[in-house]
Structures are given as structure tokens and as C-alpha cells.
N, CA, C and O atoms as a printed pandas DataFrame, in Angstrom:
     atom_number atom_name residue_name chain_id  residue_number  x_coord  y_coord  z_coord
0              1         N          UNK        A               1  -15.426    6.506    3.597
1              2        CA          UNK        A               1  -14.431    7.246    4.336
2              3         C          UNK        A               1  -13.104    7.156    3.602
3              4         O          UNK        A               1  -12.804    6.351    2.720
4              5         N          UNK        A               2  -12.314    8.192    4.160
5              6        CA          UNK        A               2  -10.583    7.761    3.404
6              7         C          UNK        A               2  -10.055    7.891    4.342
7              8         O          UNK        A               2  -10.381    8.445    5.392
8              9         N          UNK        A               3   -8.854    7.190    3.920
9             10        CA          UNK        A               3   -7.252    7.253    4.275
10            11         C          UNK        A               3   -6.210    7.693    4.095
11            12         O          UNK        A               3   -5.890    7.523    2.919
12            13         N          UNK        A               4   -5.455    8.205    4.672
13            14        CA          UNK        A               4   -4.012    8.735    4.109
14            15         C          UNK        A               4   -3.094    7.407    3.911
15            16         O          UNK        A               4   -3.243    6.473    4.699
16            17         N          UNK        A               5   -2.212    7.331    2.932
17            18        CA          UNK        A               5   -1.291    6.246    2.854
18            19         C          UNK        A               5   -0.351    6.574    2.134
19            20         O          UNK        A               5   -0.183    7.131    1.049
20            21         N          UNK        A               6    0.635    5.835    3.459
21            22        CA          UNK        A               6    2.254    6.703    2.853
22            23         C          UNK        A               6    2.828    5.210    2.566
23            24         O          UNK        A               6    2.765    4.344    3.438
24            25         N          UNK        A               7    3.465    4.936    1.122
25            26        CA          UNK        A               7    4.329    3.724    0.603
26            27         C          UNK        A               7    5.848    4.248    0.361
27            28         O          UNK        A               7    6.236    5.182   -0.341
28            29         N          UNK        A               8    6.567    3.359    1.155
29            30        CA          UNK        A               8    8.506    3.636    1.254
30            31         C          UNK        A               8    8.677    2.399   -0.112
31            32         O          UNK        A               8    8.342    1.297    0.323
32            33         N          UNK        A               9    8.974    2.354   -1.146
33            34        CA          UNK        A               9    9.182    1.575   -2.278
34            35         C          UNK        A               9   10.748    2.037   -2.596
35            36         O          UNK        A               9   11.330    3.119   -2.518
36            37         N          UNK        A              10   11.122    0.785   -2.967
37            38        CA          UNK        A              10   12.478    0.170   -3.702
38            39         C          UNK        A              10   12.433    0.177   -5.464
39            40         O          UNK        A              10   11.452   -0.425   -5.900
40            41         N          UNK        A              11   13.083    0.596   -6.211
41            42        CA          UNK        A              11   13.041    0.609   -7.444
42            43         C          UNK        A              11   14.386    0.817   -8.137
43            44         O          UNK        A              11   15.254    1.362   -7.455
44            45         N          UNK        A              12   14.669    0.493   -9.292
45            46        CA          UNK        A              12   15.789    0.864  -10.113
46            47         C          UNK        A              12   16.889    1.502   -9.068
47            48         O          UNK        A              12   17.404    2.613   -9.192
48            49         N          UNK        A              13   17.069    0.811   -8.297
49            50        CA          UNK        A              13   18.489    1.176   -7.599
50            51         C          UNK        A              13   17.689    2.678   -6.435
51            52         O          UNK        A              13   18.432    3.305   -5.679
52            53         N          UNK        A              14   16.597    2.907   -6.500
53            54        CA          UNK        A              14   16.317    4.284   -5.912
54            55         C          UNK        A              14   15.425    4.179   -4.729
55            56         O          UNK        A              14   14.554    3.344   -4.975
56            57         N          UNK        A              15   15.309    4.625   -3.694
57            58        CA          UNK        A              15   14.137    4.569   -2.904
58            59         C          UNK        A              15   13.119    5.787   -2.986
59            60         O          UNK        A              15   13.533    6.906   -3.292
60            61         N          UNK        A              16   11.519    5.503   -2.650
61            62        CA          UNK        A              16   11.224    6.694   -3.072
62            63         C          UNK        A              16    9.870    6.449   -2.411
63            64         O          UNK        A              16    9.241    5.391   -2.414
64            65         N          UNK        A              17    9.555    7.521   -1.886
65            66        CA          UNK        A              17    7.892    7.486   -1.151
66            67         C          UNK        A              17    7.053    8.201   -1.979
67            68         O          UNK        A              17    7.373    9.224   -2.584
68            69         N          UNK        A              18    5.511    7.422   -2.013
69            70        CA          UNK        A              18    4.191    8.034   -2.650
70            71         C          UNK        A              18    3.573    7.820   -1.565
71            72         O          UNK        A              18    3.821    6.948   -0.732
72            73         N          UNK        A              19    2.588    8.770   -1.546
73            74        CA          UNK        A              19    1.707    9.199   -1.103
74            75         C          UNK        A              19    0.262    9.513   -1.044
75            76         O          UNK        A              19    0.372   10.739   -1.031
76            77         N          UNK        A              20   -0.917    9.314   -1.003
77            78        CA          UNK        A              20   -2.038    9.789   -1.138
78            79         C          UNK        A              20   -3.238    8.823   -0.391
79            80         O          UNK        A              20   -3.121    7.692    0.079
80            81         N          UNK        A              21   -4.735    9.937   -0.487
81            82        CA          UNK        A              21   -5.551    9.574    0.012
82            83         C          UNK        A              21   -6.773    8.401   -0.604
83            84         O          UNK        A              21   -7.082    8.596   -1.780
84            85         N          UNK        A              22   -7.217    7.651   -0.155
85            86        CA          UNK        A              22   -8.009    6.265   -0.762
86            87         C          UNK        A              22   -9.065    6.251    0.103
87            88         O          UNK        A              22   -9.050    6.330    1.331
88            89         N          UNK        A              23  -10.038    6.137   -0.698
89            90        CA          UNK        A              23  -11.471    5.494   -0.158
90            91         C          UNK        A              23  -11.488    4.065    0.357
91            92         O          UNK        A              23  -10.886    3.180   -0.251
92            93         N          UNK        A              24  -12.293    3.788    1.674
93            94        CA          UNK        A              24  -12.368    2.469    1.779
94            95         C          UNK        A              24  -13.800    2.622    2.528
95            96         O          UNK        A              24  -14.164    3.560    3.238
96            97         N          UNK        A              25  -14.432    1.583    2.217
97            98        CA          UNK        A              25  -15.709    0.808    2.632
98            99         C          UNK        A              25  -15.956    1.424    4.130
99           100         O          UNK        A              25  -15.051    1.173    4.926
100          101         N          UNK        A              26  -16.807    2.021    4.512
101          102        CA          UNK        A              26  -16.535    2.476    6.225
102          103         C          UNK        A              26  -16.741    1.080    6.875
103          104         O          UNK        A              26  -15.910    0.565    7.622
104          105         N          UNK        A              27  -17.875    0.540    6.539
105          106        CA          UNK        A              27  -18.409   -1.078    7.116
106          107         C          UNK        A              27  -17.254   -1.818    7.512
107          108         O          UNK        A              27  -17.102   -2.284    8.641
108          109         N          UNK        A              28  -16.365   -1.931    6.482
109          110        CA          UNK        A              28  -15.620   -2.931    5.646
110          111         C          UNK        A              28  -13.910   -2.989    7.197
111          112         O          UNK        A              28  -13.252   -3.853    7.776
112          113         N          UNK        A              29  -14.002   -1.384    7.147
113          114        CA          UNK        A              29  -12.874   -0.414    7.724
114          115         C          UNK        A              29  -13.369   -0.680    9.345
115          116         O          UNK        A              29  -12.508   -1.123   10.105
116          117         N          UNK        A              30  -14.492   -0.463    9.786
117          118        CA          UNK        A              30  -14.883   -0.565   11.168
118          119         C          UNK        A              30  -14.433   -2.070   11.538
119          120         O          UNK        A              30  -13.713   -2.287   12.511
120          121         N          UNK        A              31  -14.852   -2.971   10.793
121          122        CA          UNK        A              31  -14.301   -4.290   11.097
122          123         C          UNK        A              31  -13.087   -4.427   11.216
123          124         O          UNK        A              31  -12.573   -4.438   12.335
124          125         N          UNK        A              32  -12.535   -4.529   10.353
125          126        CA          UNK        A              32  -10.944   -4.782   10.029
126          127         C          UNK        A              32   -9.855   -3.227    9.726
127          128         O          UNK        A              32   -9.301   -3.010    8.649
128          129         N          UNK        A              33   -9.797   -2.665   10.480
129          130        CA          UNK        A              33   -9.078   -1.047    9.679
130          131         C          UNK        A              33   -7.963   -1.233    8.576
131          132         O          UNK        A              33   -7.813   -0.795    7.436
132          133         N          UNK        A              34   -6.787   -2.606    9.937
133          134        CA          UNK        A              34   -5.331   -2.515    9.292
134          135         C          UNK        A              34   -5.496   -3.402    8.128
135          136         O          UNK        A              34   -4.705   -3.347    7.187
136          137         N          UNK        A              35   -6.353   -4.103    8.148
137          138        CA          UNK        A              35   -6.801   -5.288    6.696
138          139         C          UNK        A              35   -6.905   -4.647    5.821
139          140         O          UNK        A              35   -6.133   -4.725    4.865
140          141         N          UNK        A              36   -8.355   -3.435    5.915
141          142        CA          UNK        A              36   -9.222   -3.060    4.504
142          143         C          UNK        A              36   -7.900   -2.125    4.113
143          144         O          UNK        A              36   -7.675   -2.061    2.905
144          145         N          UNK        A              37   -6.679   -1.130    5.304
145          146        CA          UNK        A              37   -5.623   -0.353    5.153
146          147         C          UNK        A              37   -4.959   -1.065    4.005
147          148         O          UNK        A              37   -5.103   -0.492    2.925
148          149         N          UNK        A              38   -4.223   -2.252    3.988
149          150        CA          UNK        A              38   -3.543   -3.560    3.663
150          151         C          UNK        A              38   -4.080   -3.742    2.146
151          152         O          UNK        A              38   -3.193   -4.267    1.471
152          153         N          UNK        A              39   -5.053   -3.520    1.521
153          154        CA          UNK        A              39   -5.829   -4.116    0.619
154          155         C          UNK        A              39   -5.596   -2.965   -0.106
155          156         O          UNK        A              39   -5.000   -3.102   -1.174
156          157         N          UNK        A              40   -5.970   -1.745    0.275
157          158        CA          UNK        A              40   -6.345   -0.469   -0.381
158          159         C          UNK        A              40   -4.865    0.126   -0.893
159          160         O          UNK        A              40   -4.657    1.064   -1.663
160          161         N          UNK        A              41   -3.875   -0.768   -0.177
161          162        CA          UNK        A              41   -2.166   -0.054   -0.128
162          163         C          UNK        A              41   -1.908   -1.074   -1.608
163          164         O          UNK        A              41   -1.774   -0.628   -2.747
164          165         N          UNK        A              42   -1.893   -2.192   -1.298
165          166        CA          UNK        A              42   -1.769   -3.284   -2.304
166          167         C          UNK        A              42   -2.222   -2.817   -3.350
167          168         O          UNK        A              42   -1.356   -2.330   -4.077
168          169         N          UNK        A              43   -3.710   -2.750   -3.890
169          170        CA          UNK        A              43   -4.074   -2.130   -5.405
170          171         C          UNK        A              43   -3.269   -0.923   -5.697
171          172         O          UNK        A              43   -3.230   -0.716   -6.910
172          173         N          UNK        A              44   -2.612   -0.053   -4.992
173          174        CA          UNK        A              44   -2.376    1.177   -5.426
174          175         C          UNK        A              44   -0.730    0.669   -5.421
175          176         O          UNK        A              44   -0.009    0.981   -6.369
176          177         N          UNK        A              45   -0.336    0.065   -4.561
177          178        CA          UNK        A              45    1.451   -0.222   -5.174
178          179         C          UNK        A              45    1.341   -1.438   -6.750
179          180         O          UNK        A              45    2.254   -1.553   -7.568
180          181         N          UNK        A              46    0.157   -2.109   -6.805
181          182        CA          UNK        A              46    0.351   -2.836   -8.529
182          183         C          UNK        A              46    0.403   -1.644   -9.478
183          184         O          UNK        A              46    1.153   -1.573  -10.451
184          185         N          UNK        A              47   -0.489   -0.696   -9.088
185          186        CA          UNK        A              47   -1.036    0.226  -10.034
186          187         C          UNK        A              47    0.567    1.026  -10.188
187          188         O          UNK        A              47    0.958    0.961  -11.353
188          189         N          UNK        A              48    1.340    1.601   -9.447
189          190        CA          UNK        A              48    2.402    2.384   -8.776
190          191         C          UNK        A              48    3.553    1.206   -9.944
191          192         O          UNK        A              48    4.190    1.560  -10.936
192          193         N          UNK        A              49    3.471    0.042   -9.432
193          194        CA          UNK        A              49    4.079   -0.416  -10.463
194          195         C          UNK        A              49    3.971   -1.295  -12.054
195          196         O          UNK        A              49    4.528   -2.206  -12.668
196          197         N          UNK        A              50    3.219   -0.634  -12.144
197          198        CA          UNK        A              50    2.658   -0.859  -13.810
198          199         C          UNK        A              50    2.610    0.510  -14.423
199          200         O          UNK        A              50    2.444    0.624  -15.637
200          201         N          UNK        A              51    2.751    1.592  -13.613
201          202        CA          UNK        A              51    3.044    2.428  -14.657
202          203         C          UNK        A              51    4.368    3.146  -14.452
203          204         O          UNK        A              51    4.658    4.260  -14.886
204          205         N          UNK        A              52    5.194    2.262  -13.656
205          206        CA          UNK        A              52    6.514    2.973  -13.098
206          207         C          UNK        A              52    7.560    1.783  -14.385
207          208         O          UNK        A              52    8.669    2.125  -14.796
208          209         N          UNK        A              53    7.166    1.013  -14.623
209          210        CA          UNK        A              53    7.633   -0.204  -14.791
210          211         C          UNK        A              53    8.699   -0.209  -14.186
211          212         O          UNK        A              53    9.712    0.328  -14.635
212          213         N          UNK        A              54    8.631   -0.914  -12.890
213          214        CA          UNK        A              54    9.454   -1.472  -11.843
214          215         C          UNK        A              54   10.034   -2.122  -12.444
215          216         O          UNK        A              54    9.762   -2.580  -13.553
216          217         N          UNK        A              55   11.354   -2.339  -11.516
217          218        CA          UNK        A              55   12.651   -3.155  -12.137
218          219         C          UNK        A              55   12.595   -4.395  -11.421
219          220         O          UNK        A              55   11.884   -4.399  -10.416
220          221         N          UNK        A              56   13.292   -5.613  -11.779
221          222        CA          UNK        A              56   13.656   -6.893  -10.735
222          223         C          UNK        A              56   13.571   -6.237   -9.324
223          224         O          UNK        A              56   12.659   -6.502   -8.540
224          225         N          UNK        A              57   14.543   -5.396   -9.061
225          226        CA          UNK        A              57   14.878   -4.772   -7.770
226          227         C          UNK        A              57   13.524   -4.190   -6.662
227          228         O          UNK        A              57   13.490   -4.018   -5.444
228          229         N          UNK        A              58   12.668   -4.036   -7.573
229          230        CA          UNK        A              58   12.033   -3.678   -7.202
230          231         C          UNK        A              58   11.098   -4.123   -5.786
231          232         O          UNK        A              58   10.519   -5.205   -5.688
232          233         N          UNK        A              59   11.090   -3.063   -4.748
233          234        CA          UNK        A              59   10.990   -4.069   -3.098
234          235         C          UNK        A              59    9.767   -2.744   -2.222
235          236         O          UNK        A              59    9.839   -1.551   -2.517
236          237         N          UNK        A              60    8.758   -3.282   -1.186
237          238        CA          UNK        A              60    8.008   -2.378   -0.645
238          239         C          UNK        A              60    8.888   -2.234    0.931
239          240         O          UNK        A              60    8.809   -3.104    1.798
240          241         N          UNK        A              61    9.308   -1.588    1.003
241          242        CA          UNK        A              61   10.210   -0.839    2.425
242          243         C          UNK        A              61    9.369   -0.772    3.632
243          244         O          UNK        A              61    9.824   -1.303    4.645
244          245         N          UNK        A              62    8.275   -0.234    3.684
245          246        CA          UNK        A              62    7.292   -0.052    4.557
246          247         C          UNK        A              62    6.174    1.030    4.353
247          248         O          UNK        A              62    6.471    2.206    4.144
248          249         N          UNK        A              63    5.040    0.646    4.414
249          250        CA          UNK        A              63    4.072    0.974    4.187
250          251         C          UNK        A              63    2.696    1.871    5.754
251          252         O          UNK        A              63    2.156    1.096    6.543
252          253         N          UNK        A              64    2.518    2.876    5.822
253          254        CA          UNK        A              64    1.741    3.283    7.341
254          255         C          UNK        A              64    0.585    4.339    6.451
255          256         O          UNK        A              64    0.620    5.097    5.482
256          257         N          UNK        A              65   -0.311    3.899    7.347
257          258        CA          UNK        A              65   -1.543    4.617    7.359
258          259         C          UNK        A              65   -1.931    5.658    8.612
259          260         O          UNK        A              65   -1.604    5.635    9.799
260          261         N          UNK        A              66   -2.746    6.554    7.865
261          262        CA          UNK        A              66   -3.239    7.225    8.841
262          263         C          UNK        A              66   -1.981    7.342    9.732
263          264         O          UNK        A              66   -1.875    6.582   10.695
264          265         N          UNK        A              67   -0.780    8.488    9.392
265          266        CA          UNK        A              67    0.538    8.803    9.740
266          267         C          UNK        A              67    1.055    7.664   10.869
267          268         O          UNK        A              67    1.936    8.141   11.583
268          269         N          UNK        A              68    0.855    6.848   11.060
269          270        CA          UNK        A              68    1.541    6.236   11.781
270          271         C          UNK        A              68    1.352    4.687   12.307
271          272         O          UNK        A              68    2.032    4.061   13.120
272          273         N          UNK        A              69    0.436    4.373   11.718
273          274        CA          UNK        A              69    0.259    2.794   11.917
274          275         C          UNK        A              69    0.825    2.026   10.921
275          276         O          UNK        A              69    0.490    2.355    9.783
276          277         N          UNK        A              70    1.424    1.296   11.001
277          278        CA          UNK        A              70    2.631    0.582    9.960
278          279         C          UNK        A              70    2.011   -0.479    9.695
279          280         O          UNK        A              70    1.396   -0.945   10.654
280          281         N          UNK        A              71    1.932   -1.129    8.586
281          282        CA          UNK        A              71    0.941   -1.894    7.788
282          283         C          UNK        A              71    1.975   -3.456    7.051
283          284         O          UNK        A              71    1.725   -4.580    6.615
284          285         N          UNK        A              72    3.025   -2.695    7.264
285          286        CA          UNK        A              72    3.934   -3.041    6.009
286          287         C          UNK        A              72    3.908   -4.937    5.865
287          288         O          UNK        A              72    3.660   -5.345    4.730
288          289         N          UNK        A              73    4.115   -5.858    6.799
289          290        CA          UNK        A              73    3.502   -7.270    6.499
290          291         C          UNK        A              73    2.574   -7.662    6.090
291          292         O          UNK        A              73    2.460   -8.709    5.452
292          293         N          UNK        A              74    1.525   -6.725    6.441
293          294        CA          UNK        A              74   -0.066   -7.267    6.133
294          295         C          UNK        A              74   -0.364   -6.831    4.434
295          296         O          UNK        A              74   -0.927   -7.439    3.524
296          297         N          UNK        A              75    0.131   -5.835    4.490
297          298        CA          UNK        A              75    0.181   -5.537    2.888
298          299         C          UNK        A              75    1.253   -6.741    1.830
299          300         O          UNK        A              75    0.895   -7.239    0.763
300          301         N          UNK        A              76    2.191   -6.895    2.324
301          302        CA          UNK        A              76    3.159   -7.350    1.841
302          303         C          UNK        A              76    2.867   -9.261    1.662
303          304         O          UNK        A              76    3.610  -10.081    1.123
304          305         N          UNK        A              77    1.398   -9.503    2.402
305          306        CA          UNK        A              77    0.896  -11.031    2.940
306          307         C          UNK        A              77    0.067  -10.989    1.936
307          308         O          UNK        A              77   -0.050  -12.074    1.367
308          309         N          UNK        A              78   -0.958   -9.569    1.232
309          310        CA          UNK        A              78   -1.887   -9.812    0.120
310          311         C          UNK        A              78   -1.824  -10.045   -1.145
311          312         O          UNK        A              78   -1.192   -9.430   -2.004
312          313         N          UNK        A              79   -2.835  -11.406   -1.291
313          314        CA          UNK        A              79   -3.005  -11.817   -2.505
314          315         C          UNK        A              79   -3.964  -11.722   -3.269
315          316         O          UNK        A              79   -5.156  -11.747   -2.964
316          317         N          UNK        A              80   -3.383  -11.579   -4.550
317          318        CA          UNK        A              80   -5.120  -11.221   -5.046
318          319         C          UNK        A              80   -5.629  -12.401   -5.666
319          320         O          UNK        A              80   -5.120  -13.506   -5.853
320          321         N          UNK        A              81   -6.992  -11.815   -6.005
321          322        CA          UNK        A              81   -8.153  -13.105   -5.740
322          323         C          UNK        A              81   -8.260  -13.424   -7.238
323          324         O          UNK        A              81   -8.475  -12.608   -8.134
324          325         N          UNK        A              82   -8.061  -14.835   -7.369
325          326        CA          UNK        A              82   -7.746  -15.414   -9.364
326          327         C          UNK        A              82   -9.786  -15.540   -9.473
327          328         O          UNK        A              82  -10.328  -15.877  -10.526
């Protein structure tokens, strides 16, 4: 299944929203929605900033799925796995 996911990001002095749709696990999603939401936001803001090359400044504002469920701690709590 997918998701819509809207990211409010901080950068070089600028604020600026991306946007787009992501696959997630339906299994994975029935269990946990705002988690697997949280996980799927996370890979795509590293990715967002590795090819933006983000500045120091650089900060996640708030993050909502599926227009309106706000994610933005739970994303902001994930770590990735060494």
C-alpha cells in the first residue's frame, strides 16, 4: 500500500516542504500505521538530505501523513539500526 507524506524541513536559512507518495508493508502498516508512517518519513528526509547537502541549520519542522496526521516526534525519535 502507499502513503502520502508531507515533510516541513529547515535548511540553509530557508524553510521548505517535500512531498510525495511511499510504499509501506500493508502487514507492517495495519499494526503500527504512525510507526511504519515514522520510518518511511525518516529514510526519505536522510535521502532529502544527502542530496540537498543540508547545512548545520538544518531542522525537521513537522512532518503528517495521509493529509493530516502529524507524525513529527515519532519520526524525529527514529534511529537507525547499526
Amino acid at each position: 500500500m502507499n502513503i502520502n507524506i508531507k515533510v516541513y524541513l529547515h535548511s540553509k536559512g530557508t524553510k521548505f516542504l517535500q512531498s510525495g507518495t511511499f510504499p509501506v508493508v500493508n502487514s507492517e502498516f495495519k499494526k503500527d500505521p504512525d510507526w511504519t508512517a515514522a520510518i518511511a518519513a525518516h529514510k526519505w528526509i536522510q535521502q532529502i538530505k544527502n542530496n540537498y547537502a543540508a547545512s548545520e541549520d538544518f531542522r525537521i519542522d513537522q512532518v503528517v501523513y495521509n493529509e493530516d496526521i502529524d507524525i513529527t516526534e515519532l519520526v524525529k525519535s527514529v534511529r537507525p539500526i547499526n
